[in-house]
ZAMARGU-4260 file (C-alpha; in steps of 0.2 Angstrom, whole numbers, plus 5000, padded with zeros to 4 digits):
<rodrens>
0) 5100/4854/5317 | 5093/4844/5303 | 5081/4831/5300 | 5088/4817/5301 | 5084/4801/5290
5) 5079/4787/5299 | 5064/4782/5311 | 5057/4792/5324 | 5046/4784/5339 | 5037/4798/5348
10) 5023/4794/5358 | 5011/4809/5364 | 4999/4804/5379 | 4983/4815/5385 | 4984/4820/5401
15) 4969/4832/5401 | 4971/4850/5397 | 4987/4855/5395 | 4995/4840/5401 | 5005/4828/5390
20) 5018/4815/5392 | 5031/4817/5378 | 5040/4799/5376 | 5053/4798/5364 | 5067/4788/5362
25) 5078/4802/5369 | 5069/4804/5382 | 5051/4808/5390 | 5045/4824/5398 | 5030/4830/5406
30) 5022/4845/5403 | 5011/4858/5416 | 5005/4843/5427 | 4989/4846/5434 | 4983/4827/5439
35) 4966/4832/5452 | 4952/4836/5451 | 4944/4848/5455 | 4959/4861/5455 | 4962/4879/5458
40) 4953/4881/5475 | 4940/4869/5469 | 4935/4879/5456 | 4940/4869/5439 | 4940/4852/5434
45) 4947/4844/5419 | 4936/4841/5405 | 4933/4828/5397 | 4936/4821/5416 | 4950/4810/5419
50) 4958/4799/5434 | 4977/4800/5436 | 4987/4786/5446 | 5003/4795/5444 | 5013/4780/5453
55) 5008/4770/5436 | 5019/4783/5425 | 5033/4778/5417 | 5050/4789/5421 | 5051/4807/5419
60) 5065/4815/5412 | 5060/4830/5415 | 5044/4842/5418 | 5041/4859/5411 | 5029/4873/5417
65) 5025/4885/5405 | 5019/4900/5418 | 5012/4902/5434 | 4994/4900/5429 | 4987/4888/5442
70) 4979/4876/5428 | 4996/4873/5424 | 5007/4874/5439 | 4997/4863/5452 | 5006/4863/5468
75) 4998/4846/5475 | 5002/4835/5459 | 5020/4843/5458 | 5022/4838/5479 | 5019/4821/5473
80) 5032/4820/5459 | 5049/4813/5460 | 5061/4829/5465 | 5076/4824/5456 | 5068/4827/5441
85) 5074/4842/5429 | 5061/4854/5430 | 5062/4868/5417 | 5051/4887/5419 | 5051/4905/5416
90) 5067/4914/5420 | 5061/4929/5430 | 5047/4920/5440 | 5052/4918/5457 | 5035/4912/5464
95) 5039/4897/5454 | 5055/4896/5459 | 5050/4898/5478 | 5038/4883/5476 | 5049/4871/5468
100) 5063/4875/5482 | 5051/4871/5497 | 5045/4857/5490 | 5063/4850/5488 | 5068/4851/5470
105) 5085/4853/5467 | 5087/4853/5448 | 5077/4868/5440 | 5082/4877/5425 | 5075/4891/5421
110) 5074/4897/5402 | 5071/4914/5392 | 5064/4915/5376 | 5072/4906/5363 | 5085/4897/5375
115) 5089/4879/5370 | 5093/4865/5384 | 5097/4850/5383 | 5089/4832/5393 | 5099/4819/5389
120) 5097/4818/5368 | 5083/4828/5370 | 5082/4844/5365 | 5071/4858/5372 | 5069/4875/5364
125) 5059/4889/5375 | 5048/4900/5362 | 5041/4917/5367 | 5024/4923/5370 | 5019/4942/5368
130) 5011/4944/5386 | 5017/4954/5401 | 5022/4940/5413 | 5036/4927/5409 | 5027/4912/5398
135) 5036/4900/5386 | 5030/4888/5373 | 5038/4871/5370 | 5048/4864/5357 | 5054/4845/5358
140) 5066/4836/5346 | 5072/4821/5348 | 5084/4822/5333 | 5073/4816/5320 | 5055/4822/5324
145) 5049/4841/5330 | 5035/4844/5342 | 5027/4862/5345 | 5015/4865/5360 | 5009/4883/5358
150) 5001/4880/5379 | 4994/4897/5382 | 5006/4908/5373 | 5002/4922/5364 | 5013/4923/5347
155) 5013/4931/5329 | 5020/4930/5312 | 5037/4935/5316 | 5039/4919/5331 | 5031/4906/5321
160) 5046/4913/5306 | 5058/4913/5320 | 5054/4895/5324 | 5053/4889/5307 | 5072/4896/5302
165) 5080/4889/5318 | 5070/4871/5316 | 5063/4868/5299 | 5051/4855/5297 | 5036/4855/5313
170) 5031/4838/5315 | 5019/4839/5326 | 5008/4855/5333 | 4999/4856/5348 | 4988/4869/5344
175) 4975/4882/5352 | 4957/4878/5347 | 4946/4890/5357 | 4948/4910/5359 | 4944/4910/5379
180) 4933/4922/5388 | 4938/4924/5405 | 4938/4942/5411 | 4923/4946/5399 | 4912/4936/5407
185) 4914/4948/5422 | 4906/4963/5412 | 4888/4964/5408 | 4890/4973/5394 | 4904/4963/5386
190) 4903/4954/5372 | 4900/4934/5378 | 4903/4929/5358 | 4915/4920/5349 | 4928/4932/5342
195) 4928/4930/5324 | 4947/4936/5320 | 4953/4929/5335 | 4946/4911/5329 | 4953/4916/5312
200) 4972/4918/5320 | 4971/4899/5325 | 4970/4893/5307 | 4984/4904/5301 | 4993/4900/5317
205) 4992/4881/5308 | 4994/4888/5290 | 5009/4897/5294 | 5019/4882/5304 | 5014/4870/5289
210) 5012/4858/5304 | 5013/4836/5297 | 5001/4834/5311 | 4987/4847/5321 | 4983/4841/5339
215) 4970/4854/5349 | 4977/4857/5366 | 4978/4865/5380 | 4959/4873/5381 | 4951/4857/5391
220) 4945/4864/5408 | 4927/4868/5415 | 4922/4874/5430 | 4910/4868/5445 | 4906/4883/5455
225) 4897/4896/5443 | 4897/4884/5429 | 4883/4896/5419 | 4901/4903/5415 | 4905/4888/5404
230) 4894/4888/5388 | 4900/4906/5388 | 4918/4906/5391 | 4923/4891/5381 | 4916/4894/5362
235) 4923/4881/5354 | 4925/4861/5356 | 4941/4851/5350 | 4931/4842/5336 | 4922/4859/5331
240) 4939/4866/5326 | 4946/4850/5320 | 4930/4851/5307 | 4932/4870/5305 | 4951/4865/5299
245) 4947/4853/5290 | 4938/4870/5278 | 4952/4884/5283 | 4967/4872/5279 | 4962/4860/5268
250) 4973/4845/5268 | 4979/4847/5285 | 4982/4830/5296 | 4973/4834/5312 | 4967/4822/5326
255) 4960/4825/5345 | 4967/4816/5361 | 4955/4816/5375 | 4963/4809/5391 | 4970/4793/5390
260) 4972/4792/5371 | 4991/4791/5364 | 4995/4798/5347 | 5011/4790/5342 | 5021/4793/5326
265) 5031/4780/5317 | 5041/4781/5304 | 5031/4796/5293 | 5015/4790/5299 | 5003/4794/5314
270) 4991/4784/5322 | 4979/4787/5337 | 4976/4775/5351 | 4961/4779/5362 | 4962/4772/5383
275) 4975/4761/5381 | 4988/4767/5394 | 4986/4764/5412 | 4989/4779/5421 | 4975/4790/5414
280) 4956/4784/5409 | 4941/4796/5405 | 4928/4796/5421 | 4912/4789/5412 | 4901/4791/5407
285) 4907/4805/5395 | 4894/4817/5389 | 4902/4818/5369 | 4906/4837/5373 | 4889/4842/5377
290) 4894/4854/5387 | 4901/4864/5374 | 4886/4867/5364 | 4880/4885/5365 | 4863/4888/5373
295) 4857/4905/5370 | 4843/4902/5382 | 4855/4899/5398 | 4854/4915/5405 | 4869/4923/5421
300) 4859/4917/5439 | 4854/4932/5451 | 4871/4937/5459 | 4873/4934/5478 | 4887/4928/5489
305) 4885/4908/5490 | 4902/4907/5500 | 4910/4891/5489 | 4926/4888/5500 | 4913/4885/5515
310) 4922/4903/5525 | 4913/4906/5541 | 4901/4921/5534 | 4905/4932/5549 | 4920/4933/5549
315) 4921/4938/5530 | 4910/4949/5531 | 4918/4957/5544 | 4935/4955/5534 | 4928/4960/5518
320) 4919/4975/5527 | 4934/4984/5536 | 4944/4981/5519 | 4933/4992/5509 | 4932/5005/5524
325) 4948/5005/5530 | 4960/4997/5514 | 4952/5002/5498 | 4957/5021/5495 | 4976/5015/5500
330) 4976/5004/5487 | 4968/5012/5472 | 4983/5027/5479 | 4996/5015/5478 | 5009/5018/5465
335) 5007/5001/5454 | 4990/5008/5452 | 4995/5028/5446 | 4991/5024/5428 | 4974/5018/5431
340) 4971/5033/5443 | 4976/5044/5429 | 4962/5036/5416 | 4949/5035/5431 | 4953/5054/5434
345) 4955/5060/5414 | 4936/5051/5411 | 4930/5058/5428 | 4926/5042/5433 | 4910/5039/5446
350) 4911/5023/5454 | 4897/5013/5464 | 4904/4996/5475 | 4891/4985/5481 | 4895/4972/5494
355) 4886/4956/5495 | 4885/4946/5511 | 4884/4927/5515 | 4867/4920/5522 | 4868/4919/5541
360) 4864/4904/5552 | 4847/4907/5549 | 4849/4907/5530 | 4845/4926/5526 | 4856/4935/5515
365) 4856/4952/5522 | 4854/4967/5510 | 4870/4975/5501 | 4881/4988/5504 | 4885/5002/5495
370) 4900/5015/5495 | 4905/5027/5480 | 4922/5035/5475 | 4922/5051/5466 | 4940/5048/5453
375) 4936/5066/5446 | 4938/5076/5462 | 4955/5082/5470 | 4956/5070/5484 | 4950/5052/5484
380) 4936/5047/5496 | 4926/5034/5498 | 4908/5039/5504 | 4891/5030/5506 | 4880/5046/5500
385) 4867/5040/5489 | 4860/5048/5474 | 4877/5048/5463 | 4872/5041/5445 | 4890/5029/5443
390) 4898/5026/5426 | 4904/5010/5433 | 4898/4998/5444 | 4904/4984/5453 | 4897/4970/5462
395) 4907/4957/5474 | 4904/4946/5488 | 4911/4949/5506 | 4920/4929/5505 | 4926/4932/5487
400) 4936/4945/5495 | 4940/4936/5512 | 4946/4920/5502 | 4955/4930/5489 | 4964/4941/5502
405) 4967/4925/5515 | 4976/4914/5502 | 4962/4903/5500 | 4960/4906/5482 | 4970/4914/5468
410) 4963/4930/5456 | 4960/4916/5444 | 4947/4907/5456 | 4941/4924/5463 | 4935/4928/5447
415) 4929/4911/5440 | 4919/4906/5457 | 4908/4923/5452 | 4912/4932/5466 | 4913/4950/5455
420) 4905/4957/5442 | 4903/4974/5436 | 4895/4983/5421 | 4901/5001/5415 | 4894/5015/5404
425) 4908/5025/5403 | 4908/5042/5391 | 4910/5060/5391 | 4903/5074/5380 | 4915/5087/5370
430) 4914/5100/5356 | 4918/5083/5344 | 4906/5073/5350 | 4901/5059/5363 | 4918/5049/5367
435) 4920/5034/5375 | 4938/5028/5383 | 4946/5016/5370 | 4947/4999/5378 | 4937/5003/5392
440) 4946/5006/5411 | 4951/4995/5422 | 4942/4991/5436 | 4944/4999/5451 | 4940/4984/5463
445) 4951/4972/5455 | 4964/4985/5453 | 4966/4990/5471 | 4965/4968/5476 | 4977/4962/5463
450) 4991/4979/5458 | 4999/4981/5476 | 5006/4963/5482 | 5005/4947/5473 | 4989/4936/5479
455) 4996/4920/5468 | 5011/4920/5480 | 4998/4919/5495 | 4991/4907/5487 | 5007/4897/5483
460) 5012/4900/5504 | 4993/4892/5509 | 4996/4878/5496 | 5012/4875/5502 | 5008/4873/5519
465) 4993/4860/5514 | 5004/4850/5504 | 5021/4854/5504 | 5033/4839/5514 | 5028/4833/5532
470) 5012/4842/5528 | 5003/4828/5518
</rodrens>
């Protein structure tokens, strides 16, 4: 479909991270709702922070979740939206699915890449992203203007072509400003820098849509618990890359929306209103980003189990205890996990698991545990021998793996609360040299927690239970 002549009134609302309201005169949608704070087992907040009255919105035509990433599919704020709303998601993603049908929605669509649906006037186009789990961009057209929000999707040259051929002109881009670390952070000896060509991709992400307007999006989140993570794992603010644009795309229209502000387009032109809508306003006072500046000086805190979520310390420690004894070996054997058992075994991997426990009621911590698996030898073991020199070495805390295990917290949380870390020094000599396994290997710990069941749909069933209808 063409560009029609004419006006176009489209109004785009901050939400906080990857939360818009879409208004148009077709019809308005609203995109990965996450409206409380804190989120995601208590662990992320947006930022800037923001207060939602949800009853103040106006009426939704339709919501969309992009994937099953809790910063984007928020049980509590979906419970308390109105359930005859459309709702469009992955195709292929039961666990969404599940949720939506106990909390009593009726109209879900579910889309695959590149499928086109239809609200009313509004059009909605599903666009790819090269990851392993179903996830879909957003595209909105309301017959005269074109809106792109990339979310989390990962995409190349040939999608943004795609895109280009089937729409034409992109009015609007809600871009990704900030490479995230998130697993790195895990790894001592992991790089906690900025990714120069991954930065680089942004810009020509934006070059290559020849975007009339750049919005950064979907990148505003920080974390409470373990918050040394944040000048790490979030490189770059809104307004650094809006200023780094400004160089790698010269000419570009850009602006930010923190939550509350409204970007609105009328006509050809765009103009940004800051605070002026009643259902969103930025918790004050607001620091100015602050908390995006790097500190080289801020160095990672002594690891220890501080037991966030409040479990009562004997009991995970006795849970997170008889796992490792009595679980462990069965899950590294499991088949989902036969291809990492095969790298583990081909680079003779020794492995050194220390367990942390909680302080007890009288507030000592009591030493850690320690257990090794040998992956180069026939049969898998665990053992408590000392002496072995490991290659890789993991650290976790008895309630990390309590409340991952319990439904009390999904992987993402687990690993953002600090409740694991592991460092790894991996290599093997040969008539060619010293070698080291390229990419690294996976971890065995969070291998043998994550690869045999779905911990987001325990997750999903203990939200669910907290807030799904009769239960609030």
């Amino acid at each position: 479909m063409l560009r029609s002549p004419g006006r176009s009134a489209i109004k785009i609302t901050a939400l906080g991270h990857a939360s818009f309201l879409i208004e148009t005169a077709a019809g308005t949608i609203l995109t990965d709702p996450v409206a409380f704070d804190p989120f995601e087992s208590g662990v992320s907040h947006s930022y800037p922070e923001r207060a939602i009255d949800l009853s103040k919105l106006p009426p939704i035509n339709c919501l969309v979740i992009s994937h099953r990433h809790f910063d984007h599919f928020d049980i509590r704020t979906l419970s308390s939206l109105d359930r005859d709303t459309v709702v469009f998601h992955p195709a292929c993603e039961p666990l969404i699915e599940h949720a939506l049908s106990e909390l009593g929605f009726t109209r879900t669509r579910p889309l695959v890449p590149w499928a086109r649906a239809r609200a009313g006037q509004l059009e909605i186009i599903a666009t790819p992203s090269c990851v392993s789990w179903p996830e879909l961009g957003l595209v909105v057209r309301d017959g005269v203007s074109t809106l792109w929000s990339l979310i989390d999707t990962v995409i190349d040259k040939e999608i943004i072509s795609t895109l280009r051929e089937h729409v034409g002109t992109i009015d609007c881009l809600l871009a990704q400003y900030s490479p995230i670390l998130q697993y790195e952070l895990r790894d001592g000896l992991g790089s906690k820098t900025l990714d120069a060509g991954a930065y680089d991709w942004l810009f020509e992400t934006v070059r290559l849509t020849q975007a009339q307007m750049v919005v950064p999006s979907a990148g505003g989140i920080r974390f409470d618990k373990a918050a040394w993570q944040n000048v790490y794992g979030f490189p770059v603010s809104p307004r650094r890359f809006l200023a780094d644009l400004a160089h790698a795309v010269p000419g570009v229209t850009s602006t930010h929306l923190d939550p509350g502000d409204v970007l609105e387009r009328d006509g050809e032109s765009w103009a940004a209103r800051r605070q002026t809508v009643p259902f969103v306003a930025m918790r004050m006072p607001f620091d100015g980003y602050q908390q995006w500046h790097h500190d080289p000086a801020v160095g990672i805190p002594a690891f220890a189990d501080l037991n966030l979520l409040g479990s009562d310390p004997e009991a995970a420690g006795q849970y997170a205890t008889r796992y490792i004894t009595e679980q462990l070996v069965h899950d590294l054997l499991h088949k989902s996990n036969d291809a990492a058992r095969s790298r583990w075994r081909e680079w003779r991997l020794k492995w050194r698991l220390d367990l942390y426990l909680p302080p007890n009621a009288s507030g000592a911590a009591p030493a850690p545990s320690s257990w090794w698996v040998d992956f180069g030898q026939d049969e898998l073991s665990l053992t408590q021998r000392d002496g072995i020199e490991a290659d890789l070495r993991t650290v976790v805390t008895a309630t990390g793996i309590h409340d991952l295990m319990t439904g009390l917290c999904p992987p993402y949380a687990y690993l953002s609360m600090d409740c694991t870390r592991h460092t790894a020094r991996v290599m093997r000599a040969t008539p060619d040299g010293v070698q080291e396994p390229e990419g690294g290997l996976p971890e065995p710990l969070l291998a043998a927690l994550t690869e045999p069941r779905d911990l987001d749909a325990l997750f999903v069933a203990s939200e669910l239970e907290k807030w799904g209808p009769g239960n609030r």
